[in-house]
C-alpha positions as CSV (number, residue, x, y, z in Angstrom):
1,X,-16.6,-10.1,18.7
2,X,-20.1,-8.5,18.2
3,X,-18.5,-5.1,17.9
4,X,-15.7,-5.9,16.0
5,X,-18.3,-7.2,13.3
6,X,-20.4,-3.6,13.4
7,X,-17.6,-1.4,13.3
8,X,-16.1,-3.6,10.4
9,X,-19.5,-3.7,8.5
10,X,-20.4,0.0,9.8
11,X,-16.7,0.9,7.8
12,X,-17.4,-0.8,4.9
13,X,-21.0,0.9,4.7
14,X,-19.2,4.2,4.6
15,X,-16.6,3.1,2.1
16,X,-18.5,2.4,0.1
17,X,-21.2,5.3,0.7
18,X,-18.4,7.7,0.2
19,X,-16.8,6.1,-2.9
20,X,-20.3,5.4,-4.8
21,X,-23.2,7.4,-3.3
22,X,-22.0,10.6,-1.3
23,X,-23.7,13.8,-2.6
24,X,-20.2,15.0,-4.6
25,X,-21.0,12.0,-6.4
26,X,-23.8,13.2,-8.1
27,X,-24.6,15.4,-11.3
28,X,-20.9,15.6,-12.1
29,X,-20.4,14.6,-15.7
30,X,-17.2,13.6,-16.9
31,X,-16.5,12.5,-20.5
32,X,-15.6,9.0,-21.0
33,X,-11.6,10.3,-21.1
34,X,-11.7,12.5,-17.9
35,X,-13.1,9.1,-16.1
36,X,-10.2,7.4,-16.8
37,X,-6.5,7.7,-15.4
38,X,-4.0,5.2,-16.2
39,X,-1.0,7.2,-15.8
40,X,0.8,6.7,-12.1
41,X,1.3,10.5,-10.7
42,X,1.6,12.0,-13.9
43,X,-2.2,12.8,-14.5
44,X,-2.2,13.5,-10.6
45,X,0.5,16.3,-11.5
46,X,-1.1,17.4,-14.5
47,X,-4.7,17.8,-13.3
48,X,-3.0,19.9,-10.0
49,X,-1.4,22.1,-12.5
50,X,-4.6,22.5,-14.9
51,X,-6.4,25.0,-12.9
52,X,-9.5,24.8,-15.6
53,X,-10.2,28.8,-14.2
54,X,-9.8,27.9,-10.4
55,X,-7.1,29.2,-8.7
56,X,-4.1,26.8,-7.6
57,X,-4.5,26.9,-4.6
58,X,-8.2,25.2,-4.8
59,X,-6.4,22.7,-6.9
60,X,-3.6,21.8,-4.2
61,X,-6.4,21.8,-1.7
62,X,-7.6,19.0,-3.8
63,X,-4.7,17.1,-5.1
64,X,-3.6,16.9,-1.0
65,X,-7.2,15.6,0.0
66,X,-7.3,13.3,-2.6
67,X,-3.5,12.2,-1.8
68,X,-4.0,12.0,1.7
69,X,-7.9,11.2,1.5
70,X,-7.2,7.7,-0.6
71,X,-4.4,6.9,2.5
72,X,-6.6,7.5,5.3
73,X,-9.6,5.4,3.9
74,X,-8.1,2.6,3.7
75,X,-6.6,2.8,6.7
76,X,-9.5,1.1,8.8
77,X,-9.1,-1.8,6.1
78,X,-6.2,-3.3,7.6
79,X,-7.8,-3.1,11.4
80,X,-10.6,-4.8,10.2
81,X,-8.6,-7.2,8.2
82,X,-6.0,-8.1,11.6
83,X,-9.1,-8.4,13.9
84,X,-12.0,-9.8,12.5
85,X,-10.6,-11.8,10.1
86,X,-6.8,-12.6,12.2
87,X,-4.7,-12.0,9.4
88,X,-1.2,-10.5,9.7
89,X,0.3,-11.2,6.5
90,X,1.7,-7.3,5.6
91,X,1.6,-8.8,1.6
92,X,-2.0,-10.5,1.7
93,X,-3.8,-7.5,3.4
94,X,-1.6,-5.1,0.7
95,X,-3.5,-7.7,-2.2
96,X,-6.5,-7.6,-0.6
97,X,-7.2,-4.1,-0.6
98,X,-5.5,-3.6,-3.9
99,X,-8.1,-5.8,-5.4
100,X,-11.3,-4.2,-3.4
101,X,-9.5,-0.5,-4.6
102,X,-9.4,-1.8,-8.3
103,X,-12.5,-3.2,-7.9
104,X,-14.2,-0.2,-7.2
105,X,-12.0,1.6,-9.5
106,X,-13.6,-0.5,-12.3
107,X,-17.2,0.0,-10.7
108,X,-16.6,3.7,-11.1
109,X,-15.7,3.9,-14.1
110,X,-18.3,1.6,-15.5
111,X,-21.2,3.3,-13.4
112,X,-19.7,6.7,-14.3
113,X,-19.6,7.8,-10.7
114,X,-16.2,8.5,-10.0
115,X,-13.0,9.0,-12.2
116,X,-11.1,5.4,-11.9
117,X,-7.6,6.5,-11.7
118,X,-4.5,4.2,-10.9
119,X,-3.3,6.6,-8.6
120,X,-5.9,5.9,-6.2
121,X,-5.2,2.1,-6.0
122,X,-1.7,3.1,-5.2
123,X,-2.6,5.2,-2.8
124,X,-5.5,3.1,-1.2
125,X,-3.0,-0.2,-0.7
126,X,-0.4,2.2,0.8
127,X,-2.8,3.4,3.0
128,X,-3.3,-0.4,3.9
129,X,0.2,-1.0,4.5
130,X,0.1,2.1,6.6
131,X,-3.1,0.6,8.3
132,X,-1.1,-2.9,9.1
133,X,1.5,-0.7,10.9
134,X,-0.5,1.4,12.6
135,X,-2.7,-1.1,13.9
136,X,0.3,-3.5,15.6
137,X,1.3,-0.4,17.2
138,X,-1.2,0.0,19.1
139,X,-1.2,-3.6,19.6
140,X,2.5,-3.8,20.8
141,X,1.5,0.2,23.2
142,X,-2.1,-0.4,24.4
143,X,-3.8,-2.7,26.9
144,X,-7.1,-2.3,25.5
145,X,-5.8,-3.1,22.1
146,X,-4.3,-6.4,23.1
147,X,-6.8,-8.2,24.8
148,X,-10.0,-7.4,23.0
């Protein structure tokens, strides 16, 4: 149980270090508009296609790591979610970490360090739901997965 409790507090450390604190946090200023998208995929789309000088290819490189970055962070969520905390509701994990995802939303937008943008609360609770999956797989295929 003692290492289920690290790893989930050593995940949440890093969630929120890279949401908050990581160094491509910083000296990035963004005016009070460019902070905030409210606009499901359609300011995602727009953004990939508004090369501001760069290249599109340095923007795809982007839009996909933000796409697939947002789904693989919250992936851990619903591991630490089904066992530390024994829950295995698919619909309350999918709440949960569409709160903790708004919340830090908000928090970004209000600290200014991050751009708060709807399409990241999308993608982090799909990346739950993924997470749920994923994580009774390995229940249902591995022997170290089930009894630990």
């Amino acid at each position: 149980m003692r290492k289920k409790i690290f790893y989930s507090v050593g995940y949440f450390v890093l969630l929120f270090y890279i949401v908050f604190w990581a160094p491509w946090r910083k000296g990035v200023k963004l005016s009070e508009a460019e902070r905030l998208r409210l606009h499901p995929i359609v300011d995602s789309v727009k953004e990939l296609f508004n090369n501001h000088g760069a290249s599109w290819w340095v923007h795809a490189f982007y839009f996909c790591s933000n796409l697939f970055g947002n789904i693989v962070l919250f992936l851990p969520f619903s591991f630490v979610m089904m066992w530390v905390f024994r829950m295995t509701n698919v619909i309350k994990i999918a709440l949960l970490a569409c709160l903790l995802s708004l919340a830090i939303e908000i928090t970004q937008y209000y600290t200014g360090t991050g751009v708060a943008d709807v399409d990241d609360v999308l993608l982090n609770t799909t990346g739950a739901i993924a997470g749920v999956y994923l994580c009774r797989f390995f229940q249902n295929h591995s022997k170290y997965f089930i009894h630990r």
